[in-house]
C-alpha positions, -999 to +999 in steps of 0.1 A: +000+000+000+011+032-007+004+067+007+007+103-006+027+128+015+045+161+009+076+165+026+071+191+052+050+161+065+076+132+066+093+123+103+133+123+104+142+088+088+114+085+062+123+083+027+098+088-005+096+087-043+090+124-054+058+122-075+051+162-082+065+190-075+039+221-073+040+261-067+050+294-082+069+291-118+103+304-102+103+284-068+092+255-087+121+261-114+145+263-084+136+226-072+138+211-100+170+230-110+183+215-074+173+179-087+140+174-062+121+158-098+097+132-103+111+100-097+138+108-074+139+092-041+142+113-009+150+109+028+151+132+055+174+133+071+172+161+103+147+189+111+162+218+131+140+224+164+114+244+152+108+224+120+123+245+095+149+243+075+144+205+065+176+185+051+174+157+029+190+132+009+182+133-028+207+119-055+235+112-034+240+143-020+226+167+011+206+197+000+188+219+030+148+232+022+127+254+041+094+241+050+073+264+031+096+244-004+091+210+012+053+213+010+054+222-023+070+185-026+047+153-032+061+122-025+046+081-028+054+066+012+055+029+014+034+019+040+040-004+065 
């Protein structure tokens, strides 16, 4: 079974396939620019205290996002 999340959503460990990736032309541009694309696989890695910035994993390397950028993120969770 599978579930639909956005990013901002995920708990520290959980890892997703992006599915779409939504909002304004430019931030959206940015994302993609950055590699977060459909298809990708993502984990996150740490949330600072107060939940924002988020940092993940995404194509072998670390990138940091702020929670407003992660919710702009879909992502297919296996579920357990």
């Amino acid at each position: 079974m599978f579930m639909l999340k956005t990013l901002n959503e995920f708990k520290v460990g959980e890892t997703g396939q992006i599915k779409n990736v939504d909002g304004e032309r430019r931030i959206r541009r940015r994302l993609l620019d950055m590699g977060v694309t459909p298809g990708a696989t993502v984990l996150l890695r740490k949330k600072a205290p107060l939940g924002d910035p988020l940092e993940i994993t995404i194509r072998g390397y670390e990138l940091t996002l702020r929670k407003s950028e992660a919710a702009l993120v879909s992502l297919e969770v296996k579920g357990k």
